[in-house]
TORGU-351651 format. One record per residue (C-alpha): residue number from 1; residue in one letter; x, y negated, z negated. Coordinates in nm, 4 decimals. Example, Ala and Ser with C-alpha at 12.3 -4.5 7.8 and 13.67 -1.06 7.14 Angstrom:
2
+------+------+----------+----------+----------+
| resi | resn |        X |        Y |        Z |
+------+------+----------+----------+----------+
|    1 |    a |   1.2300 |   0.4500 |  -0.7800 |
|    2 |    s |   1.3670 |   0.1060 |  -0.7140 |
+------+------+----------+----------+----------+
END
This chain:
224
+------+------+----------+----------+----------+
| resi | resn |        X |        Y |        Z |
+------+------+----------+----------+----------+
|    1 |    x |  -0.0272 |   1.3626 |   0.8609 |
|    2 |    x |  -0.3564 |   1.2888 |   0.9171 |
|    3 |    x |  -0.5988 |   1.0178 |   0.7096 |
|    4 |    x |  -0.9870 |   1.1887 |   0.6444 |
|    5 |    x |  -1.2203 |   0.9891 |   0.5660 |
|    6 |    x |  -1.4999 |   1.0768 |   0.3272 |
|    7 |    x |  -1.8422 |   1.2701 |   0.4285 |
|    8 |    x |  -2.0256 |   1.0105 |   0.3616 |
|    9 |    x |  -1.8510 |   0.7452 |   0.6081 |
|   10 |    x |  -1.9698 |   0.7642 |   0.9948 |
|   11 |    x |  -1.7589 |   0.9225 |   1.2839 |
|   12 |    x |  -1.4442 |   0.9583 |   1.2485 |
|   13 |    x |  -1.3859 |   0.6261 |   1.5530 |
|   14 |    x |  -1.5411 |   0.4373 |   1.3375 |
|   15 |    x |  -1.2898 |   0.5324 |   1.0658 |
|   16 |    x |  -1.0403 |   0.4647 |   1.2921 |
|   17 |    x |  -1.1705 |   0.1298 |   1.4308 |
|   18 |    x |  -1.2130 |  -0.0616 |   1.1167 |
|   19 |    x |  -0.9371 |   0.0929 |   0.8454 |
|   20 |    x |  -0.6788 |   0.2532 |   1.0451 |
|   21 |    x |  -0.5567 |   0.0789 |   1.3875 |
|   22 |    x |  -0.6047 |  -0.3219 |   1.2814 |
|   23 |    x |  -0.2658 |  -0.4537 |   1.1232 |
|   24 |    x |  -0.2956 |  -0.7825 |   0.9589 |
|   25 |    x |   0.0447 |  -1.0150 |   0.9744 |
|   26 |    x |   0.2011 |  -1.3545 |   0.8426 |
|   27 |    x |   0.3684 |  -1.5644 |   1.1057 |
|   28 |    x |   0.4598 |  -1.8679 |   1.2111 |
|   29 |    x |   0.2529 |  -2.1351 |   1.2695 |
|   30 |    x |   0.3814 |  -2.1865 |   1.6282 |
|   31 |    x |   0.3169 |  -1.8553 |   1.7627 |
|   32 |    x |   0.0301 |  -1.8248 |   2.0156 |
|   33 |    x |  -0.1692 |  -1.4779 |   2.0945 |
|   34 |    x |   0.0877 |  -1.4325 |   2.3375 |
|   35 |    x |   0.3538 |  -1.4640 |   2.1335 |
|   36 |    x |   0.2278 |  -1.2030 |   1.9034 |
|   37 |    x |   0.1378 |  -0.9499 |   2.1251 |
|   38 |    x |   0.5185 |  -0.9984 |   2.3161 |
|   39 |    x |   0.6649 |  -0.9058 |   1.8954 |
|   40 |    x |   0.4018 |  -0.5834 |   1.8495 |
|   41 |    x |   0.4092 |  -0.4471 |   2.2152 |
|   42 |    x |   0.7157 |  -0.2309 |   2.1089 |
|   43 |    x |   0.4801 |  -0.0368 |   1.8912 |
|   44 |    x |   0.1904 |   0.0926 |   2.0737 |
|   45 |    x |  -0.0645 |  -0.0156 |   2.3075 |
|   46 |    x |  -0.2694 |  -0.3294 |   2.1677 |
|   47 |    x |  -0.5881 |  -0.3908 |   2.2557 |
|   48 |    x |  -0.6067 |  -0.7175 |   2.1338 |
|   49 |    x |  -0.4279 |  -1.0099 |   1.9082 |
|   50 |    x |  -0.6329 |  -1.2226 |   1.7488 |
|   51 |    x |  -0.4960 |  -1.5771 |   1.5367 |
|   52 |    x |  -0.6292 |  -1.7467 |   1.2114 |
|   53 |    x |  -0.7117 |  -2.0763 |   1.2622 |
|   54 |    x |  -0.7944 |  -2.3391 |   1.0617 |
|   55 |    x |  -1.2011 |  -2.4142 |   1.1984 |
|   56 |    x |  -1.1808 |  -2.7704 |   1.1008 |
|   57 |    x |  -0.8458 |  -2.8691 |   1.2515 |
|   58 |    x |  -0.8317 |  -2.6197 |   1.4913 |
|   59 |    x |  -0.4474 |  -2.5120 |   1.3815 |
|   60 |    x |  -0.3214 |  -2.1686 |   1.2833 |
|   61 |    x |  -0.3104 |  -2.0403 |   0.9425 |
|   62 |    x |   0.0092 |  -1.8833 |   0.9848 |
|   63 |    x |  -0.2284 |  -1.5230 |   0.9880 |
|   64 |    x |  -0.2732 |  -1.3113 |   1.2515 |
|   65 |    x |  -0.4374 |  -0.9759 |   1.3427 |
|   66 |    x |  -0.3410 |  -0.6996 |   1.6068 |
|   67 |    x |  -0.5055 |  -0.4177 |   1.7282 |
|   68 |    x |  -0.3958 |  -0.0964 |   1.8564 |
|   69 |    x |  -0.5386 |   0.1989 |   2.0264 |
|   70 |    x |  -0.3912 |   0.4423 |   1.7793 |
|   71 |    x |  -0.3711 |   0.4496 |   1.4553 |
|   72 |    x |  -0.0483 |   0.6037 |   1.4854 |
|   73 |    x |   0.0851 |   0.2891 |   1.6468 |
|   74 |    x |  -0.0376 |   0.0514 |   1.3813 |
|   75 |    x |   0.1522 |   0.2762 |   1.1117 |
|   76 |    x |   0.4666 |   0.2343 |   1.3040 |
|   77 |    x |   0.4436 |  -0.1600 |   1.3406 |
|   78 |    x |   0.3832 |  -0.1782 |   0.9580 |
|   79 |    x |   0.7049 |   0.0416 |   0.9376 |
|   80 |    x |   0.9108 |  -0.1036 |   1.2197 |
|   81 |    x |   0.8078 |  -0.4612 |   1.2052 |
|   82 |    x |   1.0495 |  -0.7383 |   1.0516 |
|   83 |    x |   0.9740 |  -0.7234 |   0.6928 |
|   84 |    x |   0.8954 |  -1.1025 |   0.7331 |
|   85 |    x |   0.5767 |  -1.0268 |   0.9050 |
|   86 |    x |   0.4455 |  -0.8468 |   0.5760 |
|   87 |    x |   0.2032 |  -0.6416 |   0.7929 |
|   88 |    x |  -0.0521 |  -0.4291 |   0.6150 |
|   89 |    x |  -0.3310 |  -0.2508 |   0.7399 |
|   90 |    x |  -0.6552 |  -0.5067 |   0.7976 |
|   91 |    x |  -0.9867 |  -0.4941 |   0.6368 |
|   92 |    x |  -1.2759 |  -0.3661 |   0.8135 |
|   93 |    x |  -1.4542 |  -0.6256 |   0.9975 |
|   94 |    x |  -1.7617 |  -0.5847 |   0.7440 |
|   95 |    x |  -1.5355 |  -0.6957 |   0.4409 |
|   96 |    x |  -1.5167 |  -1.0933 |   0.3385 |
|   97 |    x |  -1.2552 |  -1.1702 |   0.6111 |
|   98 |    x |  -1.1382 |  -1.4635 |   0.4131 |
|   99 |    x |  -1.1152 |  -1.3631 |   0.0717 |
|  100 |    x |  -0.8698 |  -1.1124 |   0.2042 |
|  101 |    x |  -0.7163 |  -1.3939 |   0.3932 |
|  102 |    x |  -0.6753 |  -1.5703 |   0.0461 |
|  103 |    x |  -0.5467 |  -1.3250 |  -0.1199 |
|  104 |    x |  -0.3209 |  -1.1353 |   0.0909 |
|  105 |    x |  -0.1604 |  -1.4927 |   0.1340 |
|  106 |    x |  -0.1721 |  -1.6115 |  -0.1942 |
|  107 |    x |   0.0180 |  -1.2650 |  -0.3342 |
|  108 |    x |   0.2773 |  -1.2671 |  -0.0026 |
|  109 |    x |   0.3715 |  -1.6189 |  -0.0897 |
|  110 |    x |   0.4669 |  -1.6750 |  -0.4424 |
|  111 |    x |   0.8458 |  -1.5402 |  -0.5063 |
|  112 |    x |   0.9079 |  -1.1825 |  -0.4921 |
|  113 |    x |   1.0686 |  -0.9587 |  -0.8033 |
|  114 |    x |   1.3175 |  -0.7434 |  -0.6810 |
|  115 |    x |   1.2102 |  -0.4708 |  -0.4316 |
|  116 |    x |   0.8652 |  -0.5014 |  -0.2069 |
|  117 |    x |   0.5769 |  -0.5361 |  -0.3401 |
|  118 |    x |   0.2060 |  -0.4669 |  -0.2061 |
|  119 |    x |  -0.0432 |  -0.7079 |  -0.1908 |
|  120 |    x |  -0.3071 |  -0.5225 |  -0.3694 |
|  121 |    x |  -0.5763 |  -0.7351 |  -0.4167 |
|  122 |    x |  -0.5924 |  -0.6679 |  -0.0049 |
|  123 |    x |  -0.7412 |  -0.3133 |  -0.1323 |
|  124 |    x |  -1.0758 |  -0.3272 |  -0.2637 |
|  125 |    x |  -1.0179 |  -0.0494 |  -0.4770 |
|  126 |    x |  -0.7399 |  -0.1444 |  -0.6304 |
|  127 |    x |  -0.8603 |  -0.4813 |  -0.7531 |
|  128 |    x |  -1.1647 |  -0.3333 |  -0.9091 |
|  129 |    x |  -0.9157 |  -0.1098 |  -1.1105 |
|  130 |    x |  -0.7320 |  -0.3607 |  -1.1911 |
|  131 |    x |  -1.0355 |  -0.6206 |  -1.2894 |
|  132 |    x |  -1.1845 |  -0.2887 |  -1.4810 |
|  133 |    x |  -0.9826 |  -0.3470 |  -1.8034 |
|  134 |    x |  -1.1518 |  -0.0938 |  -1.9656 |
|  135 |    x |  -1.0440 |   0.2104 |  -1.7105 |
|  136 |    x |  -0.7281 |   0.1556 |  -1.8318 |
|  137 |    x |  -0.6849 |   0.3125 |  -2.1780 |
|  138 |    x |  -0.2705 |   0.3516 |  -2.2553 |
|  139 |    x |  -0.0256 |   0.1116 |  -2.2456 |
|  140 |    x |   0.0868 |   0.0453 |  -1.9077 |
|  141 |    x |   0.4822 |  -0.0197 |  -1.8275 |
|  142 |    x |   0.6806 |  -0.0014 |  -1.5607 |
|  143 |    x |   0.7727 |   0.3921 |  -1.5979 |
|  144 |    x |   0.5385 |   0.6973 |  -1.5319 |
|  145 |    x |   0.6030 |   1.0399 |  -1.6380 |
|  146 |    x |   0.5378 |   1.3239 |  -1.3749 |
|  147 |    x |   0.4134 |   1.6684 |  -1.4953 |
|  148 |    x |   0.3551 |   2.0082 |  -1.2608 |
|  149 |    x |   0.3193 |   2.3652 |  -1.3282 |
|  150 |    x |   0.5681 |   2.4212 |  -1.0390 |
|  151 |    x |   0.9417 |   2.2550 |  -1.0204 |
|  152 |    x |   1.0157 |   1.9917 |  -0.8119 |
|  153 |    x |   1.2603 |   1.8897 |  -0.5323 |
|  154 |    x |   1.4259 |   1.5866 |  -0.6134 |
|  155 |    x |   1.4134 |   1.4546 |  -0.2487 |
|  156 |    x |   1.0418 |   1.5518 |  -0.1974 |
|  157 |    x |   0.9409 |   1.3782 |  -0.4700 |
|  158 |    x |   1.1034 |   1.0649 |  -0.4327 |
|  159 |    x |   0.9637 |   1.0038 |  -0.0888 |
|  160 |    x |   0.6315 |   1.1063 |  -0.2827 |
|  161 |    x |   0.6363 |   0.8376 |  -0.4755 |
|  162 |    x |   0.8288 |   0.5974 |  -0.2733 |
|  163 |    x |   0.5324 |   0.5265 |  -0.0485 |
|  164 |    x |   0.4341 |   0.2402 |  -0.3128 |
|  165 |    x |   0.7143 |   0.0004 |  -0.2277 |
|  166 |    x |   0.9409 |  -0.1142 |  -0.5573 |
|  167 |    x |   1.0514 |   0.2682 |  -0.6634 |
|  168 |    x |   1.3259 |   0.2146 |  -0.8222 |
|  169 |    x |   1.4515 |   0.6208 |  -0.9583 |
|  170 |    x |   1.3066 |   0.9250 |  -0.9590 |
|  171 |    x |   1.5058 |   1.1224 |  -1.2037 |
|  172 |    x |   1.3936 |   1.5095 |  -1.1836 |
|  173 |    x |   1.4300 |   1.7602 |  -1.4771 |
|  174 |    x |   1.3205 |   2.1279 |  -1.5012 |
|  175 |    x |   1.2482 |   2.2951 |  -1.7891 |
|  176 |    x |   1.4722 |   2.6177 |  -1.7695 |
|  177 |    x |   1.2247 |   2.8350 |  -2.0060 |
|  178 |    x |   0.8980 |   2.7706 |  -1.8134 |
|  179 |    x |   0.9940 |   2.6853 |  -1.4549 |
|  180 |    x |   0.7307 |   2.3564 |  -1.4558 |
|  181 |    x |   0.8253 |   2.0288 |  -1.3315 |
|  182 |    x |   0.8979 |   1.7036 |  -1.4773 |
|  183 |    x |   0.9804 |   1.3631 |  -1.3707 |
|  184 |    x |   1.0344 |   1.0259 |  -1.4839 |
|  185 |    x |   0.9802 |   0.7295 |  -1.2124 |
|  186 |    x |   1.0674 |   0.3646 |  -1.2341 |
|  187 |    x |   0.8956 |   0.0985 |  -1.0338 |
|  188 |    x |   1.0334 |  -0.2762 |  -1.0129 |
|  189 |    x |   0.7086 |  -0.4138 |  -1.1337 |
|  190 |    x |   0.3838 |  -0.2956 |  -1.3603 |
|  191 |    x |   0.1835 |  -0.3172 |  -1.0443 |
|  192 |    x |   0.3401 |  -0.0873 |  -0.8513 |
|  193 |    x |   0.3295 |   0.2233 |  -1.1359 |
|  194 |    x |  -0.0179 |   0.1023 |  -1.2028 |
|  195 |    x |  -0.1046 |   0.1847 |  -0.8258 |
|  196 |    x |   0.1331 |   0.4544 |  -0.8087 |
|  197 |    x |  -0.0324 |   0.6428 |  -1.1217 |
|  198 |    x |  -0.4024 |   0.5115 |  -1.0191 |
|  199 |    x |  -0.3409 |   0.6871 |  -0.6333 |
|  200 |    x |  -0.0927 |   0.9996 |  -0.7726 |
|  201 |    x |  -0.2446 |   1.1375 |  -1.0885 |
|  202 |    x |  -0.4125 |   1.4790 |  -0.9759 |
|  203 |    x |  -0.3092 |   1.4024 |  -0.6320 |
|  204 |    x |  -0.1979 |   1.8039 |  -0.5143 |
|  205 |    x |   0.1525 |   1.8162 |  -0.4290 |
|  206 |    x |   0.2501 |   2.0871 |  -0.3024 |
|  207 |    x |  -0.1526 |   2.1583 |  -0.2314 |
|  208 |    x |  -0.3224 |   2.3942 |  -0.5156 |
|  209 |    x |  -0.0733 |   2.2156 |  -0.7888 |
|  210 |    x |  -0.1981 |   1.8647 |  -0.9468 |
|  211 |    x |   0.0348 |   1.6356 |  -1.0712 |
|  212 |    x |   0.0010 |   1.4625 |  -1.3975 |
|  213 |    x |   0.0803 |   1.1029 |  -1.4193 |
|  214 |    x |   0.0873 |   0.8964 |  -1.7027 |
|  215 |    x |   0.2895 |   0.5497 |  -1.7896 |
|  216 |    x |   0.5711 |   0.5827 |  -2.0888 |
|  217 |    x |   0.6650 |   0.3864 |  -2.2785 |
|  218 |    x |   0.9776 |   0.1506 |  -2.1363 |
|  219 |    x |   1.0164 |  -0.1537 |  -2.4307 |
|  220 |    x |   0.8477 |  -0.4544 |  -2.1746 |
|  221 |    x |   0.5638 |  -0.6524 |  -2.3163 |
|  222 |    x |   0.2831 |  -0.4772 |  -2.1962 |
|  223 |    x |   0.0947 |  -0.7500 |  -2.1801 |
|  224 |    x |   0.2455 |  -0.9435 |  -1.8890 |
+------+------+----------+----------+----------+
END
């Protein structure tokens, strides 16, 4: 599995420099570089750690970054890593390196709801779809509804849709009189099928067939 990155971006090392091989982690305050790159090692070859300190005091932040060679090698940190770290992929180096600091903190540090959750509002996109009230039209919930023209295998699926952490089921029927697919999927929170819908609707899976995701109903208060 390979990422592409649009026509319009530069070469494809670029790509790779800024969105793909930079992992951004919470840790403890006593760690030094050295520290950190003796925890990610295991992973891949880093070409540098690099720790968030505070520029007034001079103490860390409890942030860190690490760099790899491969992108390949950052994916498997994020993977492998303790869940403690919360590692996620960095921003590129021309995004607002604090706001992302803020915010990747503030959402990794209030208490959890049951299951993982991202931290969004680390992805640009996703906080202009979410700040963009009026993209979304329907109700939103906690449940989507899957459609295809072609049937679906259970186990396919679910690891489908259990990239966005918080999937809770992925209950598969099939329609025995025309052979298409259907789904229902439940995520632990509203902001996981929000991202889940907003990154899977008319994704093609298997390639040629788009899916068709849209929230149902599931009796919360869709206003929280």
């Amino acid at each position: 599995v390979f990422i592409a990155q649009s026509r319009a971006s530069g070469s494809h090392r670029d790509v790779e420099d800024e969105e793909l091989t930079r992992i951004f982690v919470m840790i403890p305050k006593s760690y030094t570089e050295e520290d950190l790159r003796e925890k990610f090692k295991m992973y891949g070859d880093i070409e540098y750690c690099s720790i968030i300190k505070n520029k007034t005091t001079g103490e860390s932040k409890g942030l860190g970054y690490v760099r790899y060679l491969k992108p390949s090698q950052a994916a498997r940190a994020i993977e492998e890593c303790d869940r403690s770290y919360r590692a996620i992929l960095a921003e590129p180096k021309n995004k607002s390196s604090e706001s992302f600091e803020h915010d990747y903190y503030s959402n990794n540090t209030r208490q959890e709801p049951r299951g993982n959750t991202l931290p969004f509002c680390g992805q640009p996109e996703f906080c202009s779809f979410e700040k963009n009230e009026s993209r979304i039209q329907e109700s939103v919930s906690k449940r989507l509804s899957v459609v295809s023209r072609l049937p679906f295998v259970q186990e396919q699926l679910f690891a489908l849709f259990d990239l966005v952490p918080g999937l809770e089921y992925c209950d598969v029927q099939r329609d025995p009189h025309t052979n298409s697919g259907y789904a229902v999927i439940q995520y632990s929170t509203a902001a996981s099928a929000i991202y889940a819908k907003y990154k899977l609707h008319g994704f093609e899976y298997p390639p040629g067939n788009r899916l068709t995701v849209i929230f149902l109903e599931d009796g919360s208060d869709s206003s929280e």
